[in-house]
C-alpha positions in Angstrom: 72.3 32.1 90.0 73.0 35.2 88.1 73.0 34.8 84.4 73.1 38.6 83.2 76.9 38.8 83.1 78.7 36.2 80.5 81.3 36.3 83.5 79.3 34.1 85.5 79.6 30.9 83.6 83.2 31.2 84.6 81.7 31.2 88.4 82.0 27.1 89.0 85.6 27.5 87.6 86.4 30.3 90.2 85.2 28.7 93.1 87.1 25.9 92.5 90.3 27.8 92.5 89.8 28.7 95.9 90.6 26.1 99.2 86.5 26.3 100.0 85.7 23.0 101.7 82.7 23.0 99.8 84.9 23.2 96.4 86.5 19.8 97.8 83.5 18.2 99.1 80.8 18.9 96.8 78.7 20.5 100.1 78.3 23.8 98.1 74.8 25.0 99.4 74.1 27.9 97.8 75.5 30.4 95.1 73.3 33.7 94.7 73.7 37.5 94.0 74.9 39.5 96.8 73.8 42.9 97.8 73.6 46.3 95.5 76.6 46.8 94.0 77.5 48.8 90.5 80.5 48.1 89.6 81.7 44.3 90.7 79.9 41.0 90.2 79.1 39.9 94.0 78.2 36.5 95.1 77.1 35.0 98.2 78.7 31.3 98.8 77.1 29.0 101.3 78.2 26.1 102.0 78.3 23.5 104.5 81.3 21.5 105.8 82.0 18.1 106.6 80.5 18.5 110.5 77.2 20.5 109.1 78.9 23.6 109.9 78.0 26.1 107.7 80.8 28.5 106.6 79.7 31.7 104.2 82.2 33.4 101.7 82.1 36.2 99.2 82.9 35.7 95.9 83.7 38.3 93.7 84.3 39.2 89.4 86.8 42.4 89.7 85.6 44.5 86.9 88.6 45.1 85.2 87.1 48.0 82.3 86.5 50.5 85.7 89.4 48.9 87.3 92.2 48.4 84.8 94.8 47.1 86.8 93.7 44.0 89.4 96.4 42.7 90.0 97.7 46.2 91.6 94.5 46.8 93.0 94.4 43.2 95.1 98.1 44.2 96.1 97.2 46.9 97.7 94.2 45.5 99.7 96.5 42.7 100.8 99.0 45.1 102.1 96.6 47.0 104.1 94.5 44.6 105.4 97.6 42.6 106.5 98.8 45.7 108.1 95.1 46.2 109.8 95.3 43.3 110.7 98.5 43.5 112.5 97.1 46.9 114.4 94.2 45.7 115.1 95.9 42.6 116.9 98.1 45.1 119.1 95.1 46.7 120.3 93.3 43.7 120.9 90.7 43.8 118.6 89.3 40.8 116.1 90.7 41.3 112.8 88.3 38.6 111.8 85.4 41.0 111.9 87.3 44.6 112.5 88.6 43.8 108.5 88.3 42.2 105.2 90.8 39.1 105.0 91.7 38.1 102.0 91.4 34.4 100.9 94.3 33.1 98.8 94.0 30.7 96.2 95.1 27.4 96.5 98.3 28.2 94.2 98.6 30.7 96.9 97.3 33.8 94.9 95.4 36.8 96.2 93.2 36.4 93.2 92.1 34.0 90.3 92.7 35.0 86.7 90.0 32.2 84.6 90.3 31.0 81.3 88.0 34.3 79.8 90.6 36.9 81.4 88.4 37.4 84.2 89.4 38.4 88.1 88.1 36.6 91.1 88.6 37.0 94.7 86.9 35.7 98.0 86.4 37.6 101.0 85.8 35.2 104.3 82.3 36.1 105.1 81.7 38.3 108.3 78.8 37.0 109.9 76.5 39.0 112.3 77.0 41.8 110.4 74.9 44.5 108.5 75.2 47.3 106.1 73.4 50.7 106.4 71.9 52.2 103.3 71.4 55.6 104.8 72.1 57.7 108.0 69.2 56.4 110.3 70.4 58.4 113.6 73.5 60.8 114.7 74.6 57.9 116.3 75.2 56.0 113.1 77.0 58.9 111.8 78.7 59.7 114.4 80.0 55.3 114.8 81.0 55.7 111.1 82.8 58.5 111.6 84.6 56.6 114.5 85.6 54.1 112.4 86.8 56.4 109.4 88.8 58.5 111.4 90.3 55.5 113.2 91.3 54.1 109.8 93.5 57.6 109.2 95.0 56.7 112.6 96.0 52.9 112.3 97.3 53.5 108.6 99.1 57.2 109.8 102.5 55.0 109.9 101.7 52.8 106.7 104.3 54.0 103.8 102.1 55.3 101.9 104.4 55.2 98.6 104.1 51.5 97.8 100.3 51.8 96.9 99.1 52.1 93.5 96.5 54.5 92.3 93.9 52.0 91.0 91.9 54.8 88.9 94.4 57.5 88.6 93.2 61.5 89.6 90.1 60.3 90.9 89.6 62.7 93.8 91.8 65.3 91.8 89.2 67.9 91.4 91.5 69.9 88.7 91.5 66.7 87.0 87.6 66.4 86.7 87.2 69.8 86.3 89.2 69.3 83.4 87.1 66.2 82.1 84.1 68.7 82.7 85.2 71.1 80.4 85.7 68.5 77.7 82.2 66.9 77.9 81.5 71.1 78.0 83.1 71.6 74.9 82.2 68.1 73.0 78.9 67.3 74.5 75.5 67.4 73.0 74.7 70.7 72.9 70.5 70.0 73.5 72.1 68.9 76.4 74.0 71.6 77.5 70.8 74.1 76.7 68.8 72.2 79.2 72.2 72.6 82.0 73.0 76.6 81.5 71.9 77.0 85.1 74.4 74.0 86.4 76.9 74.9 83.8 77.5 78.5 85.2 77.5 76.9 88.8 80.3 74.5 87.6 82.1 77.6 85.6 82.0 79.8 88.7 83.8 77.5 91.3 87.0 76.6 88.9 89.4 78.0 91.1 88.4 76.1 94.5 89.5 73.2 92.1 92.9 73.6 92.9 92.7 74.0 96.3 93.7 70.8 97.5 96.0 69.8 94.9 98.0 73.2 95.1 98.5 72.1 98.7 99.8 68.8 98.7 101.9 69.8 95.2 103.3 72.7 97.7 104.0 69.6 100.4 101.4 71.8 102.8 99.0 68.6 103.3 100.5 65.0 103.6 99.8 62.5 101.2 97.7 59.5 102.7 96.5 55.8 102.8 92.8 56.9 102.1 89.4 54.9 101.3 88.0 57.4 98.5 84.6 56.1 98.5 83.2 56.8 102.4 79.7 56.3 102.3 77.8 54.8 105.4 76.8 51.7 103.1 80.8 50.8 103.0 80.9 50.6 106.7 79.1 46.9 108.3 78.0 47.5 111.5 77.6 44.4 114.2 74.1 43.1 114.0 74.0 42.7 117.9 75.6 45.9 119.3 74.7 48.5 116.3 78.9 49.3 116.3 80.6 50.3 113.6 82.7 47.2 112.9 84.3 47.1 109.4 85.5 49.0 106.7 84.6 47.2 103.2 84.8 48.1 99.7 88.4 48.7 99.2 89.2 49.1 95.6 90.1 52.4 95.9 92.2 52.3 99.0 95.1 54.1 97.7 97.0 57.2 98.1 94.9 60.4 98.5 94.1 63.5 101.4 92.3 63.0 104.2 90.0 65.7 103.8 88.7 63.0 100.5 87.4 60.8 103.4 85.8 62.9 105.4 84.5 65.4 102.6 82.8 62.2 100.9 81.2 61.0 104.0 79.6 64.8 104.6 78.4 64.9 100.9 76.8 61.6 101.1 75.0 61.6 104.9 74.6 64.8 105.7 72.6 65.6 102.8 69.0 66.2 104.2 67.8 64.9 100.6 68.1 62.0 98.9 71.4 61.9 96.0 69.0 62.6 93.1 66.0 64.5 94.8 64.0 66.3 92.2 62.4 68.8 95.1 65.4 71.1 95.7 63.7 72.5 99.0 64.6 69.2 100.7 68.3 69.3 99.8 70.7 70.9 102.1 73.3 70.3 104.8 72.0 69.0 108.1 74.5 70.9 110.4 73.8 68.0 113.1 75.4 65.5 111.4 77.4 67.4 110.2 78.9 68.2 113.6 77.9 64.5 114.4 80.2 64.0 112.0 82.9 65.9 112.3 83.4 64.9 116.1 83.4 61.4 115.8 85.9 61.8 113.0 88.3 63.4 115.2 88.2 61.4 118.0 88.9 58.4 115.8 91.7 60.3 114.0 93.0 61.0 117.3 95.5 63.7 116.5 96.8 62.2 113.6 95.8 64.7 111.4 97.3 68.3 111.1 96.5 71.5 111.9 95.8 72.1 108.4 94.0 69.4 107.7 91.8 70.1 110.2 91.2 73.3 109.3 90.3 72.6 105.8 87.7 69.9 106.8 84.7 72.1 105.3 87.1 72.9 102.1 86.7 68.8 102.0 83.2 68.1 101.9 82.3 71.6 99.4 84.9 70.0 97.3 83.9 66.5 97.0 80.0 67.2 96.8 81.2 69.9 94.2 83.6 67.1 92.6 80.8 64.7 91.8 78.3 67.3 90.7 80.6 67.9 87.6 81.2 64.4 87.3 76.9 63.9 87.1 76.7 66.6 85.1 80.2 65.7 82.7 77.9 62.2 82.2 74.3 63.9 81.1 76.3 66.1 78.8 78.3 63.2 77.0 75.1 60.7 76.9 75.1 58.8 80.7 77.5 56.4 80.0 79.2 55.8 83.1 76.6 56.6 85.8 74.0 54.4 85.9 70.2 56.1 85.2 66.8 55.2 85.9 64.7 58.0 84.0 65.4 60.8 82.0 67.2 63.2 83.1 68.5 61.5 85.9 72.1 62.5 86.4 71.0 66.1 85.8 69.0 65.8 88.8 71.7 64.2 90.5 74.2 67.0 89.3 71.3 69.6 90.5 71.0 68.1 93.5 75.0 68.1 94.2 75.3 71.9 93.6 72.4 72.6 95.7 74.2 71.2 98.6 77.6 73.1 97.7 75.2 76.3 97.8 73.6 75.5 101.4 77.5 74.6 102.9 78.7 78.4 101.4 76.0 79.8 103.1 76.2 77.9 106.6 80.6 77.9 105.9 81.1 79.8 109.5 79.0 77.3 111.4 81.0 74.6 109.9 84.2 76.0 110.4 83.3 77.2 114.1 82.0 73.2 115.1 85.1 72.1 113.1 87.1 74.1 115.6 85.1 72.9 118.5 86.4 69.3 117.8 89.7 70.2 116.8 91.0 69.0 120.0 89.3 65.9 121.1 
């Protein structure tokens, strides 16, 4: 069992909170560390019933210093998995597998606050299932994008206005422009010699910042239920049939754009270099997946997206690979405290890397805008 977090002492306590047979029966198997994870404390629960059937669950510490609010954060995955859920029943789907279920506690709770202040929740474990750490074929991108663009579509009716922003301006690139400028200003200034090159980059782009915002301040795009972190790794595909299957990692479902989703997804598989590549040659945008992309993203949005929208798809993905250079580089300037590094340097790499990518999609911007139009229509 994990022993690096003083959390996890609290972990018996937890699963005890929770109607787990094996919390009644002493038939707990197994308690371990689950998958690669930053941010939450993730644990696998097997255990074994009464019958020897053996039932799985995910057990989860909320970290409440990123997320500051978990009570709102759990309200809002409860009300849109419950209203997945419902969707998914009308087009007869499995809303077992299709999306996370929350387990309540036995009080009845969608979460369990322990006696050191700490938040747990348990996820029913979906079995057959597997996660994708990068874009192995067009096909996986193009599944993915399926199931993205099908979440736009199921949650196009959900009212949008009862969701809470669980880390407030976090796709607001104005806002983290702004937060770039500070660690600019207040940052260690070694630092910032070793960064003129990214610095001017950063500088040079300030107004596509607004963009977005300006737009959906002016009422032009429509606020959305979005997922605000779309990498493939937050998709589970089924072990059997290679499908797409579930959306996970929903901590920052909450209200956002559209062109968030689908901008995040580009910046993150379509990359033809790894996220902190030090060779800047291998970084650029691979227009395949991006088009990969782009179409399968369509078709599961299925025409619920406007005109608009649609036509600022590749104002998206600059913006959000742009958006999370100047948060890298924000980090390296103020001292890498909230990204996590692995040598020195590391988050100037990343923000290098980033920027490199915004480069190659200004240069190849008609190509993407002329397969964005292709698709426009699925």
């Amino acid at each position: 069992m994990n022993t690096e977090y003083p959390a996890c002492a609290k972990i018996a306590e937890a699963i005890a909170a929770f109607p787990i047979e094996a919390a009644q029966n002493g038939s707990l198997v197994e308690c371990i560390p689950y998958g690669n994870g930053h941010i939450n404390d993730t644990f696998l629960l097997r255990c074994e019933t009464t019958d020897k059937i053996e039932k799985k669950f995910i057990l989860q510490r909320m970290n409440h210093t990123i997320f500051k609010n978990p009570p709102q954060l759990m309200e809002n995955i409860v009300h849109v998995t419950q209203y997945l859920r419902t969707m998914i029943l009308s087009q007869g789907g499995n809303p077992d597998r299709e999306t996370l279920n929350v387990l309540q506690t036995r009080d009845g709770a969608d979460f369990f606050w322990d006696s050191s202040q700490n938040y747990w929740r348990v996820f029913p474990f979906i079995e057959r299932s597997v996660c994708l750490e990068k874009v192995e074929s067009e096909k996986d991108f193009y599944d993915s994008a399926v199931t993205f663009g099908n979440f736009q579509k199921q949650l196009a009716d959900f009212p949008v206005e009862i969701l809470h922003e669980t880390i407030p301006n976090f796709h607001n690139t104005a806002s983290r422009f702004a937060d770039f400028q500070k660690a600019l200003l207040e940052g260690d200034k070694t630092r910032a010699a070793l960064a003129q090159e990214e610095i001017a980059f950063a500088l040079d782009r300030k107004e596509d910042t607004f963009v977005l915002t300006s737009l959906l301040a002016e009422g032009t795009l429509p606020l959305r239920v979005t997922h605000n972190d779309t990498k493939l790794n937050n998709i589970l595909f089924d072990a059997d049939t290679r499908k797409a299957l579930c959306i996970i990692d929903l901590d920052t479902v909450m209200p956002g754009l559209s062109l968030y989703d689908f901008g995040d997804s580009i910046r993150f598989g379509a990359n033809t270099g790894a996220e902190d590549e030090t060779d800047l040659t291998k970084v650029g945008l691979d227009l395949s997946l991006f088009e990969a992309f782009t179409k399968g993203y369509l078709e599961g949005c299925a025409g619920s997206l406007t005109e608009k929208e649609i036509e600022l798809l590749p104002m998206g993905a600059k913006l959000m690979t742009y958006e999370c250079g100047i948060r890298f580089l924000a980090d390296f300037l103020t001292g890498d405290h909230y990204f996590k590094i692995h040598r020195e340097h590391h988050n100037l790499d990343r923000a290098r890397t980033q920027f490199r990518l915004v480069a190659d999609m200004e240069a190849k911007w008609d190509k993407m805008a002329a397969i964005v139009k292709k698709f426009k229509n699925p």
